[in-house]
py3Dmol code that shows the C-alpha trace and the ligand (Angstrom):
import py3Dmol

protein = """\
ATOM      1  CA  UNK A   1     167.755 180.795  83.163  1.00  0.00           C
ATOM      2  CA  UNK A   2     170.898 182.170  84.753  1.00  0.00           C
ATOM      3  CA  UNK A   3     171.951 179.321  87.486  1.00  0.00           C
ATOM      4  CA  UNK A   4     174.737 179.610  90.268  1.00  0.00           C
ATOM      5  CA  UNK A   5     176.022 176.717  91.762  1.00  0.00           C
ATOM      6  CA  UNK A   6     177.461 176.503  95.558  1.00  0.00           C
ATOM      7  CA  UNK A   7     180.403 175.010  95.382  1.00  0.00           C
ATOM      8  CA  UNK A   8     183.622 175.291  96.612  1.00  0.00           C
ATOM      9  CA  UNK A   9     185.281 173.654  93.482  1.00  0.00           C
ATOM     10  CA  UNK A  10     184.660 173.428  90.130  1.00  0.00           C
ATOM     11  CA  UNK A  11     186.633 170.574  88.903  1.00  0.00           C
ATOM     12  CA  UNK A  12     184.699 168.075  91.095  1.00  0.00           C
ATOM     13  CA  UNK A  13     182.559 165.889  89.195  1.00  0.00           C
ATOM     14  CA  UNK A  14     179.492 166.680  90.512  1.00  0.00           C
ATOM     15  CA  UNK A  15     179.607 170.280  89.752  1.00  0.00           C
ATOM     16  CA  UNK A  16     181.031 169.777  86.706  1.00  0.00           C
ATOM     17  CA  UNK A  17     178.005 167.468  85.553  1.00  0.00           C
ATOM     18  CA  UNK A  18     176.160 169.888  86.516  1.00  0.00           C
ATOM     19  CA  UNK A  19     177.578 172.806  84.773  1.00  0.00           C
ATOM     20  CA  UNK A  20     177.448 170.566  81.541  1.00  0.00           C
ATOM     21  CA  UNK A  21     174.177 169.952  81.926  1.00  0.00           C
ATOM     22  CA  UNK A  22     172.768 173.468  82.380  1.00  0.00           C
ATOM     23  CA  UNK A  23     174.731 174.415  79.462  1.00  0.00           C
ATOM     24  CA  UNK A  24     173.511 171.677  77.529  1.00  0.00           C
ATOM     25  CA  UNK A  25     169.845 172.869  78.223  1.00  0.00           C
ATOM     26  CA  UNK A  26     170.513 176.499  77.418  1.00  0.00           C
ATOM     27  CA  UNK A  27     171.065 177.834  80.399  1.00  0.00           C
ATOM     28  CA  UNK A  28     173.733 180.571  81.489  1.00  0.00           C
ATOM     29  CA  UNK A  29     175.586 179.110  84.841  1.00  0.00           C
ATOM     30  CA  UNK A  30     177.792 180.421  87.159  1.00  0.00           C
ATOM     31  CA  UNK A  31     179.812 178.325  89.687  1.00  0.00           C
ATOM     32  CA  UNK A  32     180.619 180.473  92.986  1.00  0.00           C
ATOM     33  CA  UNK A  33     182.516 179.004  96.057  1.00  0.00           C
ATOM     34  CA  UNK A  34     180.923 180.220  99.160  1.00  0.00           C
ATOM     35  CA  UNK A  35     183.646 180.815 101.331  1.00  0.00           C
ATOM     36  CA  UNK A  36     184.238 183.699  98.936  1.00  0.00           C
ATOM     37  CA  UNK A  37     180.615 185.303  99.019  1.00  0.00           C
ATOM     38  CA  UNK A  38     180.321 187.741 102.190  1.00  0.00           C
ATOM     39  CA  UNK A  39     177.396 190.213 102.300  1.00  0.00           C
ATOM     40  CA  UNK A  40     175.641 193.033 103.287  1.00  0.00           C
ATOM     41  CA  UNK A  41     172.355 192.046 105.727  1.00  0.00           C
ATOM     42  CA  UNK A  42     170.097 195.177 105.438  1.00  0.00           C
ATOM     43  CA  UNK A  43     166.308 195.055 104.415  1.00  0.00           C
ATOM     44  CA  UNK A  44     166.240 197.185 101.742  1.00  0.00           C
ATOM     45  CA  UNK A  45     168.151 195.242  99.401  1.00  0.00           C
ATOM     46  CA  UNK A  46     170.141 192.712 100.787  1.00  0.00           C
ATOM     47  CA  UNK A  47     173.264 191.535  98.536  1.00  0.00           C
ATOM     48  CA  UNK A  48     175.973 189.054  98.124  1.00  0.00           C
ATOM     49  CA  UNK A  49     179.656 190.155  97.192  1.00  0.00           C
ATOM     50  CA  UNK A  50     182.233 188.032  95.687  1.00  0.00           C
ATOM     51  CA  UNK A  51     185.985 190.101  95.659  1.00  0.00           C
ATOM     52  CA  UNK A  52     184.303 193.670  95.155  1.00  0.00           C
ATOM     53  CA  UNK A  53     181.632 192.387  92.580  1.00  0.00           C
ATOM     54  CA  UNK A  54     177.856 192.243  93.701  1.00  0.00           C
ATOM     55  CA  UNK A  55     176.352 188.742  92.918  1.00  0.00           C
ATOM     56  CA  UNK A  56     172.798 189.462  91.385  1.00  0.00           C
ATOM     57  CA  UNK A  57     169.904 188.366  88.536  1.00  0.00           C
ATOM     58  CA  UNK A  58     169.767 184.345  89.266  1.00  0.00           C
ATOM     59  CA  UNK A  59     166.636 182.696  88.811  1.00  0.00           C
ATOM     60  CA  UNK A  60     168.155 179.373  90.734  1.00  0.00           C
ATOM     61  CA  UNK A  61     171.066 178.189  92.651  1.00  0.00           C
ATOM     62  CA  UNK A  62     172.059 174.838  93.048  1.00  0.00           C
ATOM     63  CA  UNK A  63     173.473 174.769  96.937  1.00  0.00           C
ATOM     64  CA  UNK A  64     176.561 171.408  96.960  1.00  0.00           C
ATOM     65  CA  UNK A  65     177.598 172.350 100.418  1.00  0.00           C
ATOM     66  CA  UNK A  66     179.935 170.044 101.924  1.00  0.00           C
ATOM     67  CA  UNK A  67     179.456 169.255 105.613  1.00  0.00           C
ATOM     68  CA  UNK A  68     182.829 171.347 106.622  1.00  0.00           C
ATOM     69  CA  UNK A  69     180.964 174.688 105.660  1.00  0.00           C
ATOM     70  CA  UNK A  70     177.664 174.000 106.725  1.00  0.00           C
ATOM     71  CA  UNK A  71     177.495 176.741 108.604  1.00  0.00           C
ATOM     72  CA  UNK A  72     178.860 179.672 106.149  1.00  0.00           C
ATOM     73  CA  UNK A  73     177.375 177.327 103.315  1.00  0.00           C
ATOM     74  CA  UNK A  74     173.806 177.722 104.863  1.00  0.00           C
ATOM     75  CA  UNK A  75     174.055 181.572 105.503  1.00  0.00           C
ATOM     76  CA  UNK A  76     175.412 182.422 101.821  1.00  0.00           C
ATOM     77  CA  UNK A  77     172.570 180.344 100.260  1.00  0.00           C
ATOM     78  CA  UNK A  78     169.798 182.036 102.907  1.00  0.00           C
ATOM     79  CA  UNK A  79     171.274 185.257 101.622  1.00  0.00           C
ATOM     80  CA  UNK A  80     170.256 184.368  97.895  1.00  0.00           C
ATOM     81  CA  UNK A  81     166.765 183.019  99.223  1.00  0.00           C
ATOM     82  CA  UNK A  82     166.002 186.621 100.723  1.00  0.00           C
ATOM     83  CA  UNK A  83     166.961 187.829  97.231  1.00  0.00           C
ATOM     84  CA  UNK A  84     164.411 186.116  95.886  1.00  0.00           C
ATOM     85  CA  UNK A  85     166.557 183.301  94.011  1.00  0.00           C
ATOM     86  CA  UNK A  86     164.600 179.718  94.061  1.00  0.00           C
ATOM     87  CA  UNK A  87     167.160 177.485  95.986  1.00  0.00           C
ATOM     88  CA  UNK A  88     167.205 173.800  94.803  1.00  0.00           C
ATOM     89  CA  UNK A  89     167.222 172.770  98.743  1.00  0.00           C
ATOM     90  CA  UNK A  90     166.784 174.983 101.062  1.00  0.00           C
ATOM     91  CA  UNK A  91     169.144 176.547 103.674  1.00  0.00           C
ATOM     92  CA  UNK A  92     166.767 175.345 106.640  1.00  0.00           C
ATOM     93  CA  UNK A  93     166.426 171.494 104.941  1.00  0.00           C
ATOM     94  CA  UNK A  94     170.427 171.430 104.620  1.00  0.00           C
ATOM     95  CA  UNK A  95     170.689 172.620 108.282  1.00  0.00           C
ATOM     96  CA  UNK A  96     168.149 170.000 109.986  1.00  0.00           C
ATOM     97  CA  UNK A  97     169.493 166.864 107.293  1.00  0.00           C
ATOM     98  CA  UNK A  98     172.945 167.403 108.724  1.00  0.00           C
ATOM     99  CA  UNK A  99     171.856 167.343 112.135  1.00  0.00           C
ATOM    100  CA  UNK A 100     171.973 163.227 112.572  1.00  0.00           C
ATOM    101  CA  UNK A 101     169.803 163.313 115.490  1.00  0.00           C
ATOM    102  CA  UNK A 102     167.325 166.030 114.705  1.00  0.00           C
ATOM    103  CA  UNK A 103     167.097 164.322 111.170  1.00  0.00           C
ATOM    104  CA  UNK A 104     166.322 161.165 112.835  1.00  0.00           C
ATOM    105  CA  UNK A 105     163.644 162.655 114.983  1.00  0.00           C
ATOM    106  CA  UNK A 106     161.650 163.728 112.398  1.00  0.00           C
ATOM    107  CA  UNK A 107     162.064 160.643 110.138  1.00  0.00           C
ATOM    108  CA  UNK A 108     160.189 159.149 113.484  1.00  0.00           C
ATOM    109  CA  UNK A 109     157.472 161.470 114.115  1.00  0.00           C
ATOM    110  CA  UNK A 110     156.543 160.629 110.488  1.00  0.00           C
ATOM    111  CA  UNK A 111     156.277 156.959 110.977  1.00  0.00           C
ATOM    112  CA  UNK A 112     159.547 156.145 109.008  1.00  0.00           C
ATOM    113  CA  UNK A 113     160.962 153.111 109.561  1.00  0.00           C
ATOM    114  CA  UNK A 114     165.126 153.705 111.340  1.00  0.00           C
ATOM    115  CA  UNK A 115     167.140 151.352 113.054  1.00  0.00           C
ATOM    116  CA  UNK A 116     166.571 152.122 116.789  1.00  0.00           C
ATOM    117  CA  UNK A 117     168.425 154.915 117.833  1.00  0.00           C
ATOM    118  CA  UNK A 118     169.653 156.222 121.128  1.00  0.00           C
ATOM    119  CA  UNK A 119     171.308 159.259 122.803  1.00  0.00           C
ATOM    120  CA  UNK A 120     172.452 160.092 126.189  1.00  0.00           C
ATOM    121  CA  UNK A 121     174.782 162.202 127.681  1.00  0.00           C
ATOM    122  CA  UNK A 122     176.281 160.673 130.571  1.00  0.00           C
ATOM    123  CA  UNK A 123     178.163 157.881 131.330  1.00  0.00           C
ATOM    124  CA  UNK A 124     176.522 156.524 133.841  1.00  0.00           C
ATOM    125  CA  UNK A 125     173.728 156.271 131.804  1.00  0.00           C
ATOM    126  CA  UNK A 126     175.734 153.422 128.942  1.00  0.00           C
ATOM    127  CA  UNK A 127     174.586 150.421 130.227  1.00  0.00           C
ATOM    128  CA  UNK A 128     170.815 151.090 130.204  1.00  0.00           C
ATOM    129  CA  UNK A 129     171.587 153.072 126.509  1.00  0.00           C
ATOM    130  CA  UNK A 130     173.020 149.568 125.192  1.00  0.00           C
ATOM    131  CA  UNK A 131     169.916 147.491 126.521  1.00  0.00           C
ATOM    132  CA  UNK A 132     167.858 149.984 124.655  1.00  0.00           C
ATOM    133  CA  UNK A 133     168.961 149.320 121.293  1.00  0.00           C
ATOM    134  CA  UNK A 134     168.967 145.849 122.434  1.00  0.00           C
ATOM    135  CA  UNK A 135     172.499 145.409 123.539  1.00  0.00           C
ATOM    136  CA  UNK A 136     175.660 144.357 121.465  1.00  0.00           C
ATOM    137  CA  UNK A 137     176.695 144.269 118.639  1.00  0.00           C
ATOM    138  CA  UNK A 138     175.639 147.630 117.717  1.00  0.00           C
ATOM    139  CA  UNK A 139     176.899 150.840 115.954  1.00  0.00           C
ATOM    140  CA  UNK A 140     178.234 153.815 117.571  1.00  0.00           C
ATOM    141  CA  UNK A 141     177.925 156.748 115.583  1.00  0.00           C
ATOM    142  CA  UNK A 142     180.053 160.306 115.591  1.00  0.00           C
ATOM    143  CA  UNK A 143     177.286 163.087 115.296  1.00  0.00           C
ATOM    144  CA  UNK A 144     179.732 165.062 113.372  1.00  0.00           C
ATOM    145  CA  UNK A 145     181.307 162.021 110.925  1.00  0.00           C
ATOM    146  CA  UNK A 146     180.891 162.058 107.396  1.00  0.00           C
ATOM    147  CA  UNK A 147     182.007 158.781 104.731  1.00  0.00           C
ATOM    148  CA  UNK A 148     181.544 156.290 107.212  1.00  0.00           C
ATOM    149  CA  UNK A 149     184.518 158.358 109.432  1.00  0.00           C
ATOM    150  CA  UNK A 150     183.222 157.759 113.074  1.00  0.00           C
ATOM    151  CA  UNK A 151     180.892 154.770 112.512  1.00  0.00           C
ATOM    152  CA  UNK A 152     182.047 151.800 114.726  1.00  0.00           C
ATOM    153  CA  UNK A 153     180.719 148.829 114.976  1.00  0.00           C
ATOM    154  CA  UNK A 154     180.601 147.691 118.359  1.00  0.00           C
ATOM    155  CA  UNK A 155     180.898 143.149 118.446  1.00  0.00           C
ATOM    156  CA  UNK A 156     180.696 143.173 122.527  1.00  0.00           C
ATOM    157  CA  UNK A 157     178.958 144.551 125.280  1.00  0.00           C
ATOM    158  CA  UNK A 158     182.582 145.384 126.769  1.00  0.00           C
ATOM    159  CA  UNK A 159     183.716 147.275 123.754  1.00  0.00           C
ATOM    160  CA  UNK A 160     180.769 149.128 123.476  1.00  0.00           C
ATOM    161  CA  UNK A 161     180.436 150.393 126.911  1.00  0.00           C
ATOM    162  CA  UNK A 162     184.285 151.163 126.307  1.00  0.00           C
ATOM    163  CA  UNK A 163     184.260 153.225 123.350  1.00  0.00           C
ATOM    164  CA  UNK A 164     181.131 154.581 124.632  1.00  0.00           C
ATOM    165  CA  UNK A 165     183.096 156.488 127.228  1.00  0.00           C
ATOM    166  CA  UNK A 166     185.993 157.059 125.510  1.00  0.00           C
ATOM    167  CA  UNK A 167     183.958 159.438 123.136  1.00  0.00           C
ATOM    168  CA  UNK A 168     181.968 160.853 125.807  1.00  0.00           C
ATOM    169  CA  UNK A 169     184.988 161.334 127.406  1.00  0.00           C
ATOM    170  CA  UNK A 170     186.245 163.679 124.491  1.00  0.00           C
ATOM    171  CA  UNK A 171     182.971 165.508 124.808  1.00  0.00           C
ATOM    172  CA  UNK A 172     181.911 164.157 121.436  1.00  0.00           C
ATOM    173  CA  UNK A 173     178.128 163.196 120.801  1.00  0.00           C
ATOM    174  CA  UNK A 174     177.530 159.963 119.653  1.00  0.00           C
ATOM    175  CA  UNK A 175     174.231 158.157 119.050  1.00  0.00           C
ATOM    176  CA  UNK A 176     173.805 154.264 119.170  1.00  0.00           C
ATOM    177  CA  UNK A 177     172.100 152.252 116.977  1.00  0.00           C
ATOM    178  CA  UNK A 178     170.844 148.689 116.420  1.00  0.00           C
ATOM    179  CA  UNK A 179     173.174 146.527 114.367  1.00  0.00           C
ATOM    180  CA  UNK A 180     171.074 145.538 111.165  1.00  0.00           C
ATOM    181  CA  UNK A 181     173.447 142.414 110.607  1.00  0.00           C
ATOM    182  CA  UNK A 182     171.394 141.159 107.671  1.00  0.00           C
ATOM    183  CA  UNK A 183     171.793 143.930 105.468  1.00  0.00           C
ATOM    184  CA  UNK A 184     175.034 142.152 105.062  1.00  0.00           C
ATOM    185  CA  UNK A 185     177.276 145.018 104.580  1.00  0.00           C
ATOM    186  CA  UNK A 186     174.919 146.406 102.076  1.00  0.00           C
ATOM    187  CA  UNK A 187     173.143 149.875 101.515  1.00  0.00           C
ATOM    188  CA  UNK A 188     170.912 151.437  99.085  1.00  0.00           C
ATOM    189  CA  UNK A 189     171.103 154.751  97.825  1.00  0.00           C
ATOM    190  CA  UNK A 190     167.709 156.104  96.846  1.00  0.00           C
ATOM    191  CA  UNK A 191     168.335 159.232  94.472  1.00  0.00           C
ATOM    192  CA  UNK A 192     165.167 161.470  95.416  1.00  0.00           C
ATOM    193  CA  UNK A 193     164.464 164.275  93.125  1.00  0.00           C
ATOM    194  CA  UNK A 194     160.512 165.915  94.047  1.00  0.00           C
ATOM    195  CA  UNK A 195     158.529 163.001  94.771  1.00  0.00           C
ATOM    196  CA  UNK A 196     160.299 160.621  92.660  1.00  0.00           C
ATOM    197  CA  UNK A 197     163.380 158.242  93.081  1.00  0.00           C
ATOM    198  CA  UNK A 198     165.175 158.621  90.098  1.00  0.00           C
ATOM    199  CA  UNK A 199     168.352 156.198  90.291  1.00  0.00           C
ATOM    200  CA  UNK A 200     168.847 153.995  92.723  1.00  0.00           C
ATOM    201  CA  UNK A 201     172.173 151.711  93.534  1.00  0.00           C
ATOM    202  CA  UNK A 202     173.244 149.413  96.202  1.00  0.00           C
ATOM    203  CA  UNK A 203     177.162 149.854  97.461  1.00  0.00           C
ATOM    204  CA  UNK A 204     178.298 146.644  99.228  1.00  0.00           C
ATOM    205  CA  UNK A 205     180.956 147.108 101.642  1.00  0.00           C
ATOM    206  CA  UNK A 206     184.487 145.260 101.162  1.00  0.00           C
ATOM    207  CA  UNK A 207     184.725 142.591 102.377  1.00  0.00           C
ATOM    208  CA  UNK A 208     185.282 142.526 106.343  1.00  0.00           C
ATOM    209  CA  UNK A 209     183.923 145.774 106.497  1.00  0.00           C
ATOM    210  CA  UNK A 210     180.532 146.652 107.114  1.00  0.00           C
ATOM    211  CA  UNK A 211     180.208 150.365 106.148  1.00  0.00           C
ATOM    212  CA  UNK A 212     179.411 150.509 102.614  1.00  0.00           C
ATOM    213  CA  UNK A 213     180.554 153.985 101.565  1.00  0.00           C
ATOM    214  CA  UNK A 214     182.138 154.001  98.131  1.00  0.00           C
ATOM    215  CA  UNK A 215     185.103 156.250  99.875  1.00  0.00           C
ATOM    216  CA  UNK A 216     185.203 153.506 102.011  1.00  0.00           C
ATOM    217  CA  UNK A 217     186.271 150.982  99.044  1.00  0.00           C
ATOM    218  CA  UNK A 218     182.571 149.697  98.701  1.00  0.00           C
ATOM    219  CA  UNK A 219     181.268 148.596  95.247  1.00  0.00           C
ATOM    220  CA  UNK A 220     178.093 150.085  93.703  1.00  0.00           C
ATOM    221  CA  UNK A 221     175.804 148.040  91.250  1.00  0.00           C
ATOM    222  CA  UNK A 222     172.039 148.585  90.090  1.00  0.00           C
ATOM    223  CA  UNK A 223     169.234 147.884  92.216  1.00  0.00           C
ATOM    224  CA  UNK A 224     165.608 147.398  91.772  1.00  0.00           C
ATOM    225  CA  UNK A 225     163.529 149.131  94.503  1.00  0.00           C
ATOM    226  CA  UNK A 226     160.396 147.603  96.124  1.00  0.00           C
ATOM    227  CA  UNK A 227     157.166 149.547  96.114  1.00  0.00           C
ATOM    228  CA  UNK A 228     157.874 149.902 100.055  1.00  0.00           C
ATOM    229  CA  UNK A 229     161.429 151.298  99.443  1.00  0.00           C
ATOM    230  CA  UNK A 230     160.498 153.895  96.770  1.00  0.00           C
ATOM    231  CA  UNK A 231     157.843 155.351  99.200  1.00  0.00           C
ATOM    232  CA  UNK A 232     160.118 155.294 102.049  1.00  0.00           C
ATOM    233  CA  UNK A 233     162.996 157.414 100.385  1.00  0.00           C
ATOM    234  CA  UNK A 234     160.283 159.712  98.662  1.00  0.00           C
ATOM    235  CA  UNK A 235     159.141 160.076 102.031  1.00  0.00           C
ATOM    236  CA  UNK A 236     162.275 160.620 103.966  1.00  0.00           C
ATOM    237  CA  UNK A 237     163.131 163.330 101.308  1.00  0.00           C
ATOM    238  CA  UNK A 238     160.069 164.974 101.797  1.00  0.00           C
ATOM    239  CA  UNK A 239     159.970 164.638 105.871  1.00  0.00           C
ATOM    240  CA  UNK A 240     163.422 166.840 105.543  1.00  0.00           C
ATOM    241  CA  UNK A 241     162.126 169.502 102.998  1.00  0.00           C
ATOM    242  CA  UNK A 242     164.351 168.478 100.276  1.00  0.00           C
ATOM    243  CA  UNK A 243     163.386 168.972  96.805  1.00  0.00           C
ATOM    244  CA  UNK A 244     167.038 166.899  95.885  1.00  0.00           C
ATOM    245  CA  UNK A 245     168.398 163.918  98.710  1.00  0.00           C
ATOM    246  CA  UNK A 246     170.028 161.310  98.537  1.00  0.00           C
ATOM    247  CA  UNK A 247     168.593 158.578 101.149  1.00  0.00           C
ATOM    248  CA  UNK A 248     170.488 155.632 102.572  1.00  0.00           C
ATOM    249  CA  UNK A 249     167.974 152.523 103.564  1.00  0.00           C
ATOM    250  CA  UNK A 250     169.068 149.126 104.552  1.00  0.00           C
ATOM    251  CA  UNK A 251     167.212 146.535 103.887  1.00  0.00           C
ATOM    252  CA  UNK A 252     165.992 144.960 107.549  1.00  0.00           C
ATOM    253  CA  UNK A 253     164.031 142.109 108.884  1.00  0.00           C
ATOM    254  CA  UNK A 254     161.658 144.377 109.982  1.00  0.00           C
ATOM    255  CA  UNK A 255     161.209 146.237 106.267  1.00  0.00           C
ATOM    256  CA  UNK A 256     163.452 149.474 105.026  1.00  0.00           C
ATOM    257  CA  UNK A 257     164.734 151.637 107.984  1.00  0.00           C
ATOM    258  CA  UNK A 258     166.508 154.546 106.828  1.00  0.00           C
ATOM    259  CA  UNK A 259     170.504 155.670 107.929  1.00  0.00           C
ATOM    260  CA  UNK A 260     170.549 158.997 106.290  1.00  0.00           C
ATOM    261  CA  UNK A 261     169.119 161.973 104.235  1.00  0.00           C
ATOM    262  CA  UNK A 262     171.628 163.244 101.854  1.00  0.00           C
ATOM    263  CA  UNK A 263     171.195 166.985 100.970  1.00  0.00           C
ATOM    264  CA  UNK A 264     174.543 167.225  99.004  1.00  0.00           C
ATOM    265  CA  UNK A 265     174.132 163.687  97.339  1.00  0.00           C
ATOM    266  CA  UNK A 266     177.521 162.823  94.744  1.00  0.00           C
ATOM    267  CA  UNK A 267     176.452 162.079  91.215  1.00  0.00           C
ATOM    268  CA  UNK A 268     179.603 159.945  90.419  1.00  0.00           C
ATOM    269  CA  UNK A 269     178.705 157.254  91.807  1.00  0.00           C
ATOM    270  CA  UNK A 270     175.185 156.995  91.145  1.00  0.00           C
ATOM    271  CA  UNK A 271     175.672 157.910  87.137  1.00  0.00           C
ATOM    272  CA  UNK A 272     178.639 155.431  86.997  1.00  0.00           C
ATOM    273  CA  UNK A 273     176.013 152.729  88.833  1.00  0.00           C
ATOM    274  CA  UNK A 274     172.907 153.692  86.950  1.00  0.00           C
ATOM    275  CA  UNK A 275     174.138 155.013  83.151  1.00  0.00           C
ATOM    276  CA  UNK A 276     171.691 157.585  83.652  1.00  0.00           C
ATOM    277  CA  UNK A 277     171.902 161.721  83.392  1.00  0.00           C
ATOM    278  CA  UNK A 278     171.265 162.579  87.156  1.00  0.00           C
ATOM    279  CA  UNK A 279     172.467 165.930  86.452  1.00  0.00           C
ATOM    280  CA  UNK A 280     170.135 166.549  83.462  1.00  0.00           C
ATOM    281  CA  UNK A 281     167.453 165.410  85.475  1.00  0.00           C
ATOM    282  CA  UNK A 282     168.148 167.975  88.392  1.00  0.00           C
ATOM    283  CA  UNK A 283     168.301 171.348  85.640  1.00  0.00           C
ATOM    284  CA  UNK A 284     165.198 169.686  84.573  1.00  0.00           C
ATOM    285  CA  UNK A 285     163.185 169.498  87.672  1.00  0.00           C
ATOM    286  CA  UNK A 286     164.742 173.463  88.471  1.00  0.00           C
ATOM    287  CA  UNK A 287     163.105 174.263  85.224  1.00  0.00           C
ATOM    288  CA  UNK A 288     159.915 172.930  85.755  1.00  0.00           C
ATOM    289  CA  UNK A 289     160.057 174.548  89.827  1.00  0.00           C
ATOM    290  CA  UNK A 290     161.639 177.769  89.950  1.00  0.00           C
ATOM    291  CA  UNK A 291     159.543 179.689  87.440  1.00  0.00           C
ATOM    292  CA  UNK A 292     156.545 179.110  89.637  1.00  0.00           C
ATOM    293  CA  UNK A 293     158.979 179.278  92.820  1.00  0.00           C
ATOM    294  CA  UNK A 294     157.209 176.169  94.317  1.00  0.00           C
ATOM    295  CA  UNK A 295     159.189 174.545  97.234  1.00  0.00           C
ATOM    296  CA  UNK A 296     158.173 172.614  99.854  1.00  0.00           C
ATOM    297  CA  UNK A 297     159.384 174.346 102.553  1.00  0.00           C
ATOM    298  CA  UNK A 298     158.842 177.740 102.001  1.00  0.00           C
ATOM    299  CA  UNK A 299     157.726 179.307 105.191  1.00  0.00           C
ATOM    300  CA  UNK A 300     158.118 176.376 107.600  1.00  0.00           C
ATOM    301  CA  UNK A 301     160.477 176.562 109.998  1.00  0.00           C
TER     302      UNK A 301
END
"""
ligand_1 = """\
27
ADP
P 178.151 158.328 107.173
O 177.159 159.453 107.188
O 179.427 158.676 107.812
O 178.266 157.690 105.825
P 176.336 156.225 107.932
O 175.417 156.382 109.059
O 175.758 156.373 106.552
O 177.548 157.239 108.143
O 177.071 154.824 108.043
C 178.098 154.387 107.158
C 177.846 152.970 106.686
O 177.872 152.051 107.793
C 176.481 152.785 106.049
O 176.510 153.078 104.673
C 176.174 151.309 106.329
O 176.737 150.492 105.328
C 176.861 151.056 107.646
N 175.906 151.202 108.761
C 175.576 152.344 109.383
N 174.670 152.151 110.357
C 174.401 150.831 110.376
C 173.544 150.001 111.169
N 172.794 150.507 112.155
N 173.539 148.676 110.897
C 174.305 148.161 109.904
N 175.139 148.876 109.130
C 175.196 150.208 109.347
"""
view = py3Dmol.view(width=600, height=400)
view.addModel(protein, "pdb")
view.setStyle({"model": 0}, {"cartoon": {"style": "trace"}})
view.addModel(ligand_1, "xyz")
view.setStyle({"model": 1}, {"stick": {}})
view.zoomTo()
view.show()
């Protein structure tokens, strides 16, 4: 197969892995950063262009688009999809997973179990949006925020009311959640590839912090996932119309609610944690997919 990976650089790990593992398996792969792509939109043969050169003949690409280029990101990889080339996730799946809100949305129409969630708009409106997550402590969450950047956690009624405004005050959307306290500064990465999870780790937080996000200085060790976990991360991935995710659960009182659907998920961390060949794992599922150009997705909006 000839392969093209999204990504902005090739020296990152992930892409790297990748690369290697295509290579090992045969294939030809080419690693193109999108913010050099620009193309030509017409119906008879619509075409990517990277510094004068036309972009053509892959079977696959293999979008890692980080969230600062979501937007260009999503276009370039639409542009291969009317091409014809299978996409690994599609442009519409990355666009709704890195929508926080819309992502959650979903996850609840299909039953998925999320810490409760709210959203409002206007000040005046804080006080009843704390009561309905059940008041502090709770987490305040950036829309926008990646790494744990923009995730506060809220000990006080006072302070959340406060920051609350403050953020609404900068005209930034936040959503509030329920504190899950006994997940103890602890998350679990579910590595989703098709209707599988393939590696899974926890990352604990440091300690006195509660956001477990390895950039965050949390720690990441193996993890054995209940029956109900497996089907709720298989499920997530699936709710989202990714064929690839990485999904964030925390383990609750009331069973596995879900933080996040990762459409870009990192393989350092989860191959360090695991030992095993995520990115091998990922050519392989493209091989098995792409010839008969299955994906989920395809036609839903
Ligand atoms: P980001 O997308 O920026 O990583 P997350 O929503 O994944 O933001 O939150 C970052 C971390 O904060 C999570 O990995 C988790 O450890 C912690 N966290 C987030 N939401 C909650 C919550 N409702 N209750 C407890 N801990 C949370």
């Amino acid at each position: 197969m000839r392969l093209a990976i999204l990504s902005r650089n090739s020296k990152l790990y992930s892409t790297r892995r990748l690369v290697e593992a295509a290579q090992e398996r045969g294939h030809e792969v080419k690693v193109v950063d999108v913010l050099s792509c620009y193309m030509n939109i017409n119906m008879q043969q619509p075409e990517i262009h990277v510094k004068g050169d036309v972009l053509q003949g892959f079977d696959a690409v293999i979008p890692r688009i980080g969230a600062s280029v979501t937007f260009y990101g999503t276009a370039v990889l639409r542009q291969f999809e009317m091409m014809g080339t299978y996409p690994l996730n599609e442009s519409v799946a990355i666009s709704r997973s890195r929508d926080k809100l819309r992502s959650m949305q979903l996850l609840s129409r299909k039953g998925i179990g999320l810490p409760i969630t709210g959203f409002a708009n206007k000040p005046a409106d804080i006080p009843d949006l704390v009561d309905m997550v059940g008041g502090a402590p709770l987490v305040i969450k950036l829309l926008e925020g990646t790494q744990g950047i923009g995730v506060v956690l809220a000990e006080t009624r006072q302070a959340a009311e406060s920051v609350l405004e403050a953020f609404m005050g900068l005209k930034a959307s936040v959503m509030v959640q329920e504190y899950i306290k006994e997940a103890g500064g602890a998350d679990i990465r579910c590595f989703v590839i098709g209707d599988k999870v393939i590696a899974a780790m926890k990352r604990q937080a440091k300690p006195g912090e509660f956001r477990s996000n390895l950039h965050r200085g949390g720690t990441a060790t193996l993890v054995r996932l209940t029956p109900e976990e497996r089907s709720t991360a298989v499920r997530a991935a699936r709710t989202m119309g990714l064929n690839v995710a990485g999904v964030d659960i925390l383990r609750s009182s009331h069973g596995p609610v879900v933080m996040e659907v990762n459409s870009s998920p990192g393989l350092a961390g989860i191959e360090a944690a695991t030992g095993l060949d995520v990115a091998g794992r990922i050519i392989e599922f493209i091989e098995k997919t792409s010839a008969i150009h299955k994906t989920r997705t395809r036609g839903k909006g």
